[in-house]
SEBASE-868124 format. One line per 2 residues: their letters; for each residue z, x, y of C-alpha. Coordinates in steps of 0.1 Angstrom, whole numbers, plus 5000, padded with zeros to 4 digits. Each point is the difference from the previous one (the first is absolute). Layout:
N
a) Z/X/Y  ...
***
This chain:
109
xx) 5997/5550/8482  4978/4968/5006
xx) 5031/4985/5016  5015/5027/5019
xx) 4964/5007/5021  5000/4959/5005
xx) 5031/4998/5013  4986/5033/5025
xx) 4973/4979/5008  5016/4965/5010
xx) 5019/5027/5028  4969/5014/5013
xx) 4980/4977/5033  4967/5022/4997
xx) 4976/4981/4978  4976/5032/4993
xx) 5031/5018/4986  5011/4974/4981
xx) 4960/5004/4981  5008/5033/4997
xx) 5034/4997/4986  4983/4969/4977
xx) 4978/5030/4981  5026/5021/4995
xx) 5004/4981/4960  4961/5015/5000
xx) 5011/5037/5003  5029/4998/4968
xx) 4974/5014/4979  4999/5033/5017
xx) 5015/5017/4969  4989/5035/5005
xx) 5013/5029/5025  4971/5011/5014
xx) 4991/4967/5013  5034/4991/5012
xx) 5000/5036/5019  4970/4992/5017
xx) 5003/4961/5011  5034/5014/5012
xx) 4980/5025/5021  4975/4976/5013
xx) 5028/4977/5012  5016/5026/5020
xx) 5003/4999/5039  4982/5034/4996
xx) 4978/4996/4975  4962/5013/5006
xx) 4971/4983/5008  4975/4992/4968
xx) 4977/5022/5013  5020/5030/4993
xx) 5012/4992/4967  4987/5016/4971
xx) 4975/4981/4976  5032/4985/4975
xx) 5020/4991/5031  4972/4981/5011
xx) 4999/4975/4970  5036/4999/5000
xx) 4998/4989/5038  4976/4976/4987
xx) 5016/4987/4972  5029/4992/5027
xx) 4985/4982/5028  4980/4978/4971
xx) 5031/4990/4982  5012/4988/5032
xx) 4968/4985/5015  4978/4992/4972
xx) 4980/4984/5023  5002/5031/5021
xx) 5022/4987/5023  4975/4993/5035
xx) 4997/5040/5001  4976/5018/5010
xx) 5011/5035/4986  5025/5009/4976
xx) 5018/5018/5025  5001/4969/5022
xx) 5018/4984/4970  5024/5023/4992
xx) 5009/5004/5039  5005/4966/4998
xx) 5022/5003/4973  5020/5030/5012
xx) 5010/4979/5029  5024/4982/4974
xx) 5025/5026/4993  5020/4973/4981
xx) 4974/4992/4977  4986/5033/4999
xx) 5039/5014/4983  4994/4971/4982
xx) 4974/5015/4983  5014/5034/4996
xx) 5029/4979/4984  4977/4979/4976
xx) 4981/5034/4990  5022/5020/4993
xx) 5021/4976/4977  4959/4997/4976
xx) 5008/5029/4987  5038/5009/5006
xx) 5000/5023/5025  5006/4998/5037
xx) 4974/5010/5027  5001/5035/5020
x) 4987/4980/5029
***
C-alpha cells in the first residue's frame, strides 16, 4: 500500500496534499466500523460542522484532524481543519479507501 500512495504522491504538484496524503500510513490502524463510518462522514463534501455533531462524533472528528496535524495543523478550529481537508477530495477518498480496508469493509460515504 506504502508504494502504491507514493507513486500517487510523486503525480500530485500541491505540497499541502502531498502532507496529507504522507499521513495516510497513520490512519491503517483504524480497524473498527464505527470509526471508519464516521471519519468517512467527516470527510465528506457534506459532512456537518463539529458543532452539530453529537458528543462521540466529536472525538472521532478530533481523533482525525490530530492524526493528521499532530501539531494541529496552523488551525484555529477543528472545523477550519477539516474544511481544509475536505478541499482535497483526492485525499479525502483516500481516506475513505484506507478506512475502510482496517477493518474489511468499505465506506457508505
Amino acid at each position: 500500500m506504502e508504494t502504491v500512495l507514493r507513486g500517487k504522491l510523486e503525480q500530485l504538484s500541491d505540497a499541502e496534499e502531498k502532507k496529507l496524503l504522507g499521513r495516510m500510513a497513520a490512519l491503517i490502524h483504524v480497524d473498527d466500523p464505527e470509526r471508519a463510518a464516521a471519519y468517512s462522514m467527516l470527510v465528506a463534501a457534506d459532512a456537518p460542522r463539529y458543532a452539530e455533531l453529537g458528543m462521540r462524533e466529536q472525538a472521532f472528528a478530533r481523533m482525525l484532524f490530530y492524526t493528521l496535524w499532530d501539531d494541529g495543523g496552523g488551525f484555529r478550529t477543528y472545523d477550519g481543519g477539516l474544511g481544509h481537508l475536505r478541499g482535497y477530495q483526492f485525499a479525502c477518498r483516500e481516506i475513505r479507501q484506507v478506512v475502510g480496508r482496517g477493518w474489511g469493509g468499505e465506506s457508505q460515504y
